[in-house]
Backbone as CSV, one residue per row, in Angstrom:
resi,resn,N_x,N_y,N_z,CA_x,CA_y,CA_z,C_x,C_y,C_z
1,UNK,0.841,-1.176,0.000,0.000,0.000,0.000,0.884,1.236,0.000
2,UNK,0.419,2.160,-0.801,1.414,3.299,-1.174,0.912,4.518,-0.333
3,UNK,1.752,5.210,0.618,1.688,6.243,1.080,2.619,7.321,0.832
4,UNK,1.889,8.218,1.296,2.776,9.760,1.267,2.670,10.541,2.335
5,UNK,3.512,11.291,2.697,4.024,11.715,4.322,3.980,13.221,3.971
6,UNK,4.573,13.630,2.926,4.597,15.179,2.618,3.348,15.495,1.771
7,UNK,2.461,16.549,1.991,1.444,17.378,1.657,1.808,18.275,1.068
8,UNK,1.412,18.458,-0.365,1.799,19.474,-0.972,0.990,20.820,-0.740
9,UNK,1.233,21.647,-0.912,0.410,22.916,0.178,-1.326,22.565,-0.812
10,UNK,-1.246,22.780,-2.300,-2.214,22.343,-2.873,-3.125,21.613,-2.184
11,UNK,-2.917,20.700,-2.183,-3.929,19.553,-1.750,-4.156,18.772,-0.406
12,UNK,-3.491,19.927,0.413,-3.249,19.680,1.976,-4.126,19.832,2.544
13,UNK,-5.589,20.286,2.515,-7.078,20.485,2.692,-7.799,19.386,2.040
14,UNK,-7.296,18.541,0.848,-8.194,17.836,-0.043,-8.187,16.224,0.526
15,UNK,-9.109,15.725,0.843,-8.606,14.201,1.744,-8.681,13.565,0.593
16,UNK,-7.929,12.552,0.441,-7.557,10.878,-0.420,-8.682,10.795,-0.478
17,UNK,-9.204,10.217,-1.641,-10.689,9.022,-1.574,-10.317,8.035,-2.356
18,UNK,-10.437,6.749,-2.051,-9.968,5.415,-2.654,-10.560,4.965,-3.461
19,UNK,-10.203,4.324,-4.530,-11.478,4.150,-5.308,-10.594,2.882,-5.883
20,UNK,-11.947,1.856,-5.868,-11.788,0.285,-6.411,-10.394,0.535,-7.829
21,UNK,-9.980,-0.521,-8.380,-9.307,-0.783,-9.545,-10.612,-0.547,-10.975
22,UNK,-11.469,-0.913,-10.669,-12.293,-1.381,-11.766,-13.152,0.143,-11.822
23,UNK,-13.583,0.577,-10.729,-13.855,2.115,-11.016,-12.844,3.064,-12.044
24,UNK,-11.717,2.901,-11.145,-10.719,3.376,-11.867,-10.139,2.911,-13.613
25,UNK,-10.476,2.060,-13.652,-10.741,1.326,-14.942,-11.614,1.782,-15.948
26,UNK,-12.469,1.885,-15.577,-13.963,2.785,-16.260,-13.373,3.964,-16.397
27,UNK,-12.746,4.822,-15.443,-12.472,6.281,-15.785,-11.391,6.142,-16.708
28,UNK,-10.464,5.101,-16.783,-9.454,5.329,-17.524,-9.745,4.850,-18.996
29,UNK,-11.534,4.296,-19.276,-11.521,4.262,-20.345,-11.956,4.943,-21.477
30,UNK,-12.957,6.228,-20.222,-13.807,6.835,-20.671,-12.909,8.172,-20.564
31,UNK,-11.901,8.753,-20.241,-10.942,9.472,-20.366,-9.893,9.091,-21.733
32,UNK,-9.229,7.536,-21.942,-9.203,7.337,-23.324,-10.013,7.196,-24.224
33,UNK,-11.170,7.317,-24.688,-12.061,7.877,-25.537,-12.192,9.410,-25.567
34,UNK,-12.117,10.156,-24.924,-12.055,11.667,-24.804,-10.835,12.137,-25.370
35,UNK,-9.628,11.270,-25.602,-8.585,11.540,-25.816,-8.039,11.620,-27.528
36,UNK,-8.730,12.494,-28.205,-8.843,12.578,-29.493,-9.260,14.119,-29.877
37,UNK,-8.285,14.616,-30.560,-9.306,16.345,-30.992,-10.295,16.553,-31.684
38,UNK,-10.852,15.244,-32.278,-12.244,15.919,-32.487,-13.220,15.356,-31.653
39,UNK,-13.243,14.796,-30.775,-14.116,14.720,-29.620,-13.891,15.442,-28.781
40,UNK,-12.719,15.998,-28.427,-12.505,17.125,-27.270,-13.063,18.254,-28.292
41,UNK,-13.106,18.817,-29.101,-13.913,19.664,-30.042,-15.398,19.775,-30.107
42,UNK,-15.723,18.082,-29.977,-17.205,18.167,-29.955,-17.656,18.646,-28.508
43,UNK,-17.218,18.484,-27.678,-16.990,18.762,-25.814,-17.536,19.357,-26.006
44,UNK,-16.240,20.638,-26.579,-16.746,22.110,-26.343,-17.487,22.814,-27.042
45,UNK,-18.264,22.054,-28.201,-19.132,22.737,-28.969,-20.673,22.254,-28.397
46,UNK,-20.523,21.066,-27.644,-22.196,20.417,-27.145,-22.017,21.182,-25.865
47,UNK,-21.032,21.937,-25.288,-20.979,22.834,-23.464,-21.754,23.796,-24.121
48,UNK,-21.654,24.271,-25.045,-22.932,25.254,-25.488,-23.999,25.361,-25.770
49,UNK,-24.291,24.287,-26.644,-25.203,24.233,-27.698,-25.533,22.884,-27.701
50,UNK,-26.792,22.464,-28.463,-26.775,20.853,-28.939,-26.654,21.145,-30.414
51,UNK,-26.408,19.806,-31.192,-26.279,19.798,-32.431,-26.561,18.292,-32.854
52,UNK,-26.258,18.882,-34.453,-26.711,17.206,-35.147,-25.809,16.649,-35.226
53,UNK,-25.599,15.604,-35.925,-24.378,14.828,-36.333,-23.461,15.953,-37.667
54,UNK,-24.119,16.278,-38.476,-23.916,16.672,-39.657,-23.205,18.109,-39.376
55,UNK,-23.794,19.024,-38.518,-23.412,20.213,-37.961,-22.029,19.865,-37.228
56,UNK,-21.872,18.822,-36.412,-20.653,18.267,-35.694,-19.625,18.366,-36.973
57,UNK,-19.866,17.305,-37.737,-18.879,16.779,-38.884,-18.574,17.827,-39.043
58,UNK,-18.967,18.928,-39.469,-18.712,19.849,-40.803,-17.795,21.315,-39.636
59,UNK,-18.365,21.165,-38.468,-17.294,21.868,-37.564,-15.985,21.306,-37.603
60,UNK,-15.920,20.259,-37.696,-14.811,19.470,-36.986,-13.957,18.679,-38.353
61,UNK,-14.188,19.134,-39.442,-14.084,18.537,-40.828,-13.964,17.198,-40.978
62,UNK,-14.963,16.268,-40.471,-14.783,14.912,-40.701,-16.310,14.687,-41.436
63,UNK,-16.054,13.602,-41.849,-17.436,13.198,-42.630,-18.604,12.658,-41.710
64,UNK,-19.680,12.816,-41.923,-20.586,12.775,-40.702,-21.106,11.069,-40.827
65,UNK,-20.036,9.847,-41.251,-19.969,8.898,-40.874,-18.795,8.662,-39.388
66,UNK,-18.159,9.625,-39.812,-17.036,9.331,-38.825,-17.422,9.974,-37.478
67,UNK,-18.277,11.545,-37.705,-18.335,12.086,-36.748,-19.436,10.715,-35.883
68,UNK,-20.434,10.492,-36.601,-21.455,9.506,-35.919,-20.880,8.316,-35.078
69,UNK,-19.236,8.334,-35.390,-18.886,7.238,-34.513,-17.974,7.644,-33.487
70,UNK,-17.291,9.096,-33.312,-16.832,9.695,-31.793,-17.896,10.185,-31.118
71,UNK,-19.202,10.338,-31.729,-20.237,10.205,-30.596,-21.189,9.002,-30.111
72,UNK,-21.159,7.885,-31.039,-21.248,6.483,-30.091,-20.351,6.337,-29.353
73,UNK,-19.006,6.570,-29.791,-18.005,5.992,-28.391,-18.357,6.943,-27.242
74,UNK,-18.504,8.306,-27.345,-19.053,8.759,-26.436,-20.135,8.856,-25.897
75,UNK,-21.121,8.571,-26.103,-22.460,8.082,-25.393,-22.205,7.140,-24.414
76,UNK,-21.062,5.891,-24.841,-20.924,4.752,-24.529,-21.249,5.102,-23.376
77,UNK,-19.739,6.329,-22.775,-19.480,6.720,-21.506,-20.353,7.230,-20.647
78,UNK,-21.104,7.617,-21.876,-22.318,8.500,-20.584,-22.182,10.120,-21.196
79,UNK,-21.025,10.558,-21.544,-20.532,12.143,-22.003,-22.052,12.579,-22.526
80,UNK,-23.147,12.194,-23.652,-23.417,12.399,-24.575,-24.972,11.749,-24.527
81,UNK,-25.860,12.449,-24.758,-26.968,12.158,-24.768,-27.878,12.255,-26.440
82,UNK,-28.858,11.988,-26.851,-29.313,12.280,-28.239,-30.783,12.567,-28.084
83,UNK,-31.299,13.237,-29.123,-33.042,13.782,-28.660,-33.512,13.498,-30.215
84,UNK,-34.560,12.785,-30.480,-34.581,13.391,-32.082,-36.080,14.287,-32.510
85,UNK,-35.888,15.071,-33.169,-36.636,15.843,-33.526,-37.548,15.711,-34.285
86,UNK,-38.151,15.149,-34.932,-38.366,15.078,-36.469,-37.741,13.702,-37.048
87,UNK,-36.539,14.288,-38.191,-35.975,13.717,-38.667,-34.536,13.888,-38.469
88,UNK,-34.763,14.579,-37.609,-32.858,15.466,-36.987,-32.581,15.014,-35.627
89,UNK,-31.355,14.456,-35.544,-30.995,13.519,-33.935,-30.213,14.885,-33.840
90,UNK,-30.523,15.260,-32.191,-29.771,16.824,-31.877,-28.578,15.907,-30.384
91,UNK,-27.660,16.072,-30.282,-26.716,15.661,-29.398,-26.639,16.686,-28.371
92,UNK,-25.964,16.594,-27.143,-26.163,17.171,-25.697,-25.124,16.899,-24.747
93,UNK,-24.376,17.632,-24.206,-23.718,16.871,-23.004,-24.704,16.397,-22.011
94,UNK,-24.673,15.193,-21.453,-24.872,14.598,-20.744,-24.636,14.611,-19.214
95,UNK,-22.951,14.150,-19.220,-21.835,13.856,-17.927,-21.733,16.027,-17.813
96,UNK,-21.995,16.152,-16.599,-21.776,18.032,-16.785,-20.070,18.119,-15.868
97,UNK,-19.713,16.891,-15.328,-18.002,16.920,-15.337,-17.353,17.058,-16.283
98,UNK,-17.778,17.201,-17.397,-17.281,17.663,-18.604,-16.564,18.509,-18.818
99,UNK,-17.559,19.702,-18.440,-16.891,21.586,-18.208,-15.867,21.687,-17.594
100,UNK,-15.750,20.574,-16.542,-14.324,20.795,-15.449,-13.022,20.559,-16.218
101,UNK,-13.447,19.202,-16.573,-12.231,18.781,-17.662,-11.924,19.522,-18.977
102,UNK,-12.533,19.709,-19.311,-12.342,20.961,-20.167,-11.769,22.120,-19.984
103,UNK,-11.889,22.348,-19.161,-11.754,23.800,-18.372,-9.790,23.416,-18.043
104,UNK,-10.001,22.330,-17.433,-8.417,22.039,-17.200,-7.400,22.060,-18.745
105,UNK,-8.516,21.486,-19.703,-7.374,21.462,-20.697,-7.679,22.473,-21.578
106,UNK,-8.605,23.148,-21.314,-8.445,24.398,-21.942,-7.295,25.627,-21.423
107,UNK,-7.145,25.539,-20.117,-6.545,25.827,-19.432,-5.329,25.638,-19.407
108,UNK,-4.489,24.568,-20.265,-3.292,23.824,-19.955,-3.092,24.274,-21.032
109,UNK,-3.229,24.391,-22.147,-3.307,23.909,-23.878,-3.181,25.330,-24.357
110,UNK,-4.786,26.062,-24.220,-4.829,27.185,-24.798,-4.124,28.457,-24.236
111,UNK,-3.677,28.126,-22.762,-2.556,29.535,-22.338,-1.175,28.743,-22.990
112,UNK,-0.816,27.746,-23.248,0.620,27.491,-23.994,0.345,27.516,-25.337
113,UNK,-0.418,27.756,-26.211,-0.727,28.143,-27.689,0.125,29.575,-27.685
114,UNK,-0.557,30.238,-26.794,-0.080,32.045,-27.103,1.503,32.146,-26.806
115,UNK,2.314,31.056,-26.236,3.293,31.307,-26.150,4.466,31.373,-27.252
């Protein structure tokens, strides 16, 4: 069992929470599915708005066969919800931990762009 003795001032208020292998498993799979730029693209375009498949594609320049399949993998997770309208499937964030993660790598990414 792995411990740590020094507290980094950060997280010296924040207590450990343990979490099973297989929890952790799930997050690490549904974090590698997120791990692609045009699904981190679609993120931040469904934190706003919902959209179709076709509207996705054509943001994100992929063909809206391909886009239709980084949002099954993401539904898988839960990220991603669908409504249909008519004849128009409109997409949604779902998971709203989303914004956080986002926020981190927007945060990480887009202040080292300007550099």
């Amino acid at each position: 069992m792995a411990t740590k003795t020094n507290k980094t001032k950060k997280n010296a208020g924040r207590p450990l929470k343990r979490a099973d292998m297989e929890t952790l498993g799930q997050a690490a799979e549904c974090l590698r599915i997120l791990a692609h730029p045009v699904r981190i693209r679609m993120v931040q375009l469904l934190l706003h708005d919902r959209y179709t498949v076709g509207e996705l594609a054509e943001d994100c320049g992929v063909l809206e066969n391909v886009a239709s399949e980084h949002l099954r993998l993401m539904q898988r997770c839960g990220f991603f919800t669908s409504e249909k309208e008519g004849r128009r499937v409109y997409y949604r964030v779902a998971e709203p931990h989303l914004e956080n993660i986002l926020d981190c790598i927007e945060g990480r990414f887009q202040a080292g762009a300007s550099k």
